[in-house]
C-alpha positions as CSV (number, residue, x, y, z in Angstrom):
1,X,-81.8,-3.0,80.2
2,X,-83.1,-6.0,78.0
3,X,-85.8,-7.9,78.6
4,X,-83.5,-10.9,77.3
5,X,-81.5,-10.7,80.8
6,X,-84.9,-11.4,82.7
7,X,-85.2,-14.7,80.6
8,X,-84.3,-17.8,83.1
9,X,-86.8,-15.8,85.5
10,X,-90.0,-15.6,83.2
11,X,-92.5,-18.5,82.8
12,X,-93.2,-19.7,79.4
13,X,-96.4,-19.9,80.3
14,X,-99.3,-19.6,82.9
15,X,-99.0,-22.8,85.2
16,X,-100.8,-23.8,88.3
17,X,-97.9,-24.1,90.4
18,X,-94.9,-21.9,91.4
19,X,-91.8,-22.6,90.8
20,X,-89.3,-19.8,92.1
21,X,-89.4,-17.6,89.7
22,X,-89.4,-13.7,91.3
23,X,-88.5,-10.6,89.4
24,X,-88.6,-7.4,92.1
25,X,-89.1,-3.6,90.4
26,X,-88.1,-0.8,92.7
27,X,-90.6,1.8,92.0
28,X,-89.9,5.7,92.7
29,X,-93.5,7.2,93.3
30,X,-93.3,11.0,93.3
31,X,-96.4,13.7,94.0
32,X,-96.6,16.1,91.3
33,X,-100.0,17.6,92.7
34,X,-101.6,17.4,96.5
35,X,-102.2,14.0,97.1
36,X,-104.9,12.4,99.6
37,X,-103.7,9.0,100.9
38,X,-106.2,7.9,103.8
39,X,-108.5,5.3,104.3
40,X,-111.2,6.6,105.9
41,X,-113.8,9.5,104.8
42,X,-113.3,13.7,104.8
43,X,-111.4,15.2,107.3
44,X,-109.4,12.1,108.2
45,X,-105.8,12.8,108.5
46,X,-102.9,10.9,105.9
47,X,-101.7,7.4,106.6
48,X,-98.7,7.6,108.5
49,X,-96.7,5.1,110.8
50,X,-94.2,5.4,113.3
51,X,-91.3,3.5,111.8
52,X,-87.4,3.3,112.8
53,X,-85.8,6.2,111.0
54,X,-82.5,3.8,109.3
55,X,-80.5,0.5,109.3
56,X,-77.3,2.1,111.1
57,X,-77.0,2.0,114.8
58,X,-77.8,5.4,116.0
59,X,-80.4,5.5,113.5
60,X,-81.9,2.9,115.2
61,X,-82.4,4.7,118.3
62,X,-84.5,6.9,115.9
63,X,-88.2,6.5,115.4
64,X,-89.9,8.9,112.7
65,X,-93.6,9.0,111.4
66,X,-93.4,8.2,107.4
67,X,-96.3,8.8,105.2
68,X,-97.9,5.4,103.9
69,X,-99.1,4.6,100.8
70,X,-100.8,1.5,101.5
71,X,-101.1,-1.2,99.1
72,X,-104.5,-1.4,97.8
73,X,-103.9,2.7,97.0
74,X,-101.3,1.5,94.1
75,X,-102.6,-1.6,92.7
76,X,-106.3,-0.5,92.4
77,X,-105.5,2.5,90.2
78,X,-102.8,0.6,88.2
79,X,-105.4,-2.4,87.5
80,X,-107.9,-0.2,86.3
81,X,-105.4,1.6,84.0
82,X,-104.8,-2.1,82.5
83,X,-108.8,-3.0,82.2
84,X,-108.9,0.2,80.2
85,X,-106.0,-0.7,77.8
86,X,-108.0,-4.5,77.3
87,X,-111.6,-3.2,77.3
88,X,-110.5,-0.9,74.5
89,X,-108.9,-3.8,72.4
90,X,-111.7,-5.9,73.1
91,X,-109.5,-8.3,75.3
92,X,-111.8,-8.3,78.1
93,X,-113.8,-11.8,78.3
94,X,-117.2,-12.2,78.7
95,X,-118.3,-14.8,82.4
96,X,-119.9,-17.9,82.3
97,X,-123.5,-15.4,82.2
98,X,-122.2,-13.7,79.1
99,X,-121.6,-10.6,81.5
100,X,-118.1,-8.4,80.1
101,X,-115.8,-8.9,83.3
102,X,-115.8,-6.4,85.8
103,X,-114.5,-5.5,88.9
104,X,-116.7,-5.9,92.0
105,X,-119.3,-7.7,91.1
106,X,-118.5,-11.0,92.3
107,X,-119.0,-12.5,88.4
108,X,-115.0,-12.3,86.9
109,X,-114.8,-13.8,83.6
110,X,-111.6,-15.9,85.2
111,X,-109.6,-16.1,81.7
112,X,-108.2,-12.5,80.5
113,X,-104.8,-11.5,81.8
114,X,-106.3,-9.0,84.4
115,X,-107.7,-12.0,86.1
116,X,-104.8,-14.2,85.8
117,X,-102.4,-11.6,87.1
118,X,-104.3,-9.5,90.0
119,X,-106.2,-12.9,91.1
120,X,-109.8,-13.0,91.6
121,X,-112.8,-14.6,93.6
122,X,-115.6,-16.1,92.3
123,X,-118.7,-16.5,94.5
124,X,-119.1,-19.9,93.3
125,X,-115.3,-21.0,94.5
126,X,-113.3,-20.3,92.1
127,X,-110.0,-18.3,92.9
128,X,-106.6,-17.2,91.4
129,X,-104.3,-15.8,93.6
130,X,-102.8,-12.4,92.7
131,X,-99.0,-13.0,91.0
132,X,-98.2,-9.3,91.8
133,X,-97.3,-8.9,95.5
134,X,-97.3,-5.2,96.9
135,X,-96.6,-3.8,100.3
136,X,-97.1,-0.2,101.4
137,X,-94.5,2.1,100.2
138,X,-93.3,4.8,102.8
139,X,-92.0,8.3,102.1
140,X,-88.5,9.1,102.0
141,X,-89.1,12.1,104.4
142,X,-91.1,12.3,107.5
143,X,-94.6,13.6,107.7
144,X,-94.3,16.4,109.3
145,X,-92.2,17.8,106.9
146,X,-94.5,16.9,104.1
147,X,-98.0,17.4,105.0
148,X,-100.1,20.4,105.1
149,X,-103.7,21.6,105.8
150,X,-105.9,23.0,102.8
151,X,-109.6,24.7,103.6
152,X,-112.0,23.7,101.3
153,X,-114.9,26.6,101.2
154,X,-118.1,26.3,99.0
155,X,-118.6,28.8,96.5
156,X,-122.2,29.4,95.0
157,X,-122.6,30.7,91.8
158,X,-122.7,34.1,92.3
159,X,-118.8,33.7,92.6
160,X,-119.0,34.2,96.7
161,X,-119.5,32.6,99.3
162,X,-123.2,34.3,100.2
163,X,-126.3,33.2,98.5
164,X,-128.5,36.0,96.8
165,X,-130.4,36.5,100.5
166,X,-126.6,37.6,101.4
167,X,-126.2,34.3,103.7
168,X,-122.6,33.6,104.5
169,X,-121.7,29.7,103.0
170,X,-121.5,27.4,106.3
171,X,-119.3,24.9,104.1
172,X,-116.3,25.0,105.5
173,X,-113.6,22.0,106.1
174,X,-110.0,22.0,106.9
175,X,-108.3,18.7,105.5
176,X,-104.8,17.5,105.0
177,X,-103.1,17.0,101.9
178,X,-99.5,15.5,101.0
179,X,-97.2,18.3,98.9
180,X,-96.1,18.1,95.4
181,X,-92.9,16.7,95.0
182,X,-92.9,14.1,97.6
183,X,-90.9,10.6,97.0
184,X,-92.3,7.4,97.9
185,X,-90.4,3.6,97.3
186,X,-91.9,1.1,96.3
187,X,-90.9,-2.7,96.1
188,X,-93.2,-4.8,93.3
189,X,-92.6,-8.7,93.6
190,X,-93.8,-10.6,90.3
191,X,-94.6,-14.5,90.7
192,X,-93.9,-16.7,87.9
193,X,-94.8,-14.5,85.4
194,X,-94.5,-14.8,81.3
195,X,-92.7,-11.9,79.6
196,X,-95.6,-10.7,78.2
197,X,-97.6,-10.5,81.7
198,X,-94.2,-8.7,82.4
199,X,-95.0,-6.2,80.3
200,X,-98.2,-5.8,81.0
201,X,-97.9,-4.7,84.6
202,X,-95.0,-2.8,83.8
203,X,-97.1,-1.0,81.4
204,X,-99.7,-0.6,83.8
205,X,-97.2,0.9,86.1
206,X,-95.7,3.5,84.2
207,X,-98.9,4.9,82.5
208,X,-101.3,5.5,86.1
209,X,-101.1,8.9,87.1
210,X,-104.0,9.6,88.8
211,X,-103.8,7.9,92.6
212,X,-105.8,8.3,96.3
213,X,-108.9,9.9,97.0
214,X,-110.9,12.7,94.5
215,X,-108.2,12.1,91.6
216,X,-110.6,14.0,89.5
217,X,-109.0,17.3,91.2
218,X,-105.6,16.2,92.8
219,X,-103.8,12.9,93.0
220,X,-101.1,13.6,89.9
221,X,-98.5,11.3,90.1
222,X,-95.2,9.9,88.9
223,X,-93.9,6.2,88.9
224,X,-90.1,5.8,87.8
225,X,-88.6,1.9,88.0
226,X,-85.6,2.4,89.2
227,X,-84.5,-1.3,88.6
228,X,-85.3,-4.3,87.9
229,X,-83.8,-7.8,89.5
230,X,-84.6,-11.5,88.7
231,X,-83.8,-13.8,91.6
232,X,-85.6,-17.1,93.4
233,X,-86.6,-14.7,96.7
234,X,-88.3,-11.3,97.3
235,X,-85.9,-8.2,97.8
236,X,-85.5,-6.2,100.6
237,X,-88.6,-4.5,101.8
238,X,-90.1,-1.1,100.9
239,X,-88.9,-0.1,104.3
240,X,-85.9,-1.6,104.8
241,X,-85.2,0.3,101.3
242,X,-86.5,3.6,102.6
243,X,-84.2,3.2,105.9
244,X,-81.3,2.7,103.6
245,X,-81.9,6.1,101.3
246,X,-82.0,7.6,105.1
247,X,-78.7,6.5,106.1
248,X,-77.5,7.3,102.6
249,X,-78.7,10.4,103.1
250,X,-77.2,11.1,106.1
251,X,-73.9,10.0,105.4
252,X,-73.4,12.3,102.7
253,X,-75.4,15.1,104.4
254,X,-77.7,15.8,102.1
255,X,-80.7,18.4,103.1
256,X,-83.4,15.9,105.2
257,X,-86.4,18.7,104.7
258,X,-89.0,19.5,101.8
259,X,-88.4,19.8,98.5
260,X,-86.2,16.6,98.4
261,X,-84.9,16.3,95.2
262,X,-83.6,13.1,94.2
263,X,-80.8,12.2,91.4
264,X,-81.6,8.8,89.7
């Protein structure tokens, strides 16, 4: 697709106030490692809701529990990933104290794109609200059929799991992880954005692979955009989506169970 085709939908540049402007990406996110998507500490179990299971009518007597990938779980990672890309050009603006922006500290620089896009709140009242509107994306399949347990022992380094007095390790947790290979959609919604902010968080989206909790070790993941649509209103939700794969699915009575592959 060419960028050209998005044209009467992209801003010419920033301004203060909207003017109906909405491009939507449909994002495929797929698990390529075990994945940890909760929002509490160790031991907690996945994010899951019970949801209804399609948009027909006997799939509306249907409730299933989908795996959630909650909306602060995509945008952080994929924010960072663009701070790298400006800090390492230099593109990242000092604040009013001459401190490089950052995130978290209550002291944004308010000017670089980063700010302008994701929004920002300054402690002494200035705001930008974000331009990239997310909502949690849901799993094509049901949790059950794609979440397992993994026990975590600690080694010492002897290689075992008794210290040199021959002590067995009392380290021991039992934790659930998503499995590789599982297919989440996603819905993006971009406000009034220029082509080159376009590209930006397009950017950003394709080149995170890391996402959810110790993404040193696990986490791997893959983002396809499966399209692309310019219009004056938001699409269809991430669920409604995820209800209409379902009845797809079931219509042509394709496998429901894990691994799921599926043909884009």
């Amino acid at each position: 697709m060419s960028i050209e085709k998005l044209a009467p939908f992209f801003a010419p540049t920033y301004e203060n106030f909207p003017k109906a402007r909405t491009i939507g990406l449909v994002v495929l996110r797929t698990s390529l490692s075990e994945l940890i998507l909760r929002t509490e500490g160790t031991g907690e179990p996945m994010c899951r809701e019970f949801v209804i299971a399609g948009l027909t009518e006997d799939a509306r007597k249907q409730v299933v529990q989908r795996l959630v990938m909650t909306k602060r779980k995509q945008v952080a990672p994929e924010r960072r990933k663009g701070r790298e890309f400006l800090r390492s050009q230099e593109l990242l603006r000092p604040n009013k104290d001459g401190v490089p922006c950052a995130l978290n500290t209550n002291a944004p620089c308010e000017m670089c794109v980063d700010c302008f896009l994701y929004g920002f709140a300054a402690g002494g009242g200035g705001a930008q609200k974000s331009r990239i509107w997310t909502e949690d994306a849901f799993s094509l399949l049901s949790a059950a059929d794609t979440i397992s347990d993994r026990t975590i022992n600690a080694i010492f380094e002897t290689g075992t799991m008794r210290d040199e007095k021959g002590n067995a390790s009392t380290a021991l947790n039992t934790s659930e992880y998503i499995k590789p290979g599982v297919h989440f959609l996603d819905v993006l919604t971009l406000k009034d954005v220029t082509a080159d902010e376009f590209r930006y968080i397009v950017g950003n989206v394709l080149l995170t692979s890391r996402y959810g909790a110790v993404s040193s070790r696990v986490g791997r993941m893959e983002n396809q955009v499966l399209g692309i649509f310019g219009g004056i209103a938001e699409l269809p939700s991430s669920l409604e989506l995820v209800q209409a794969v379902h009845d797809e699915m079931v219509g042509s009575n394709s496998p429901m169970e894990h691994p799921w592959i599926m043909a884009c």
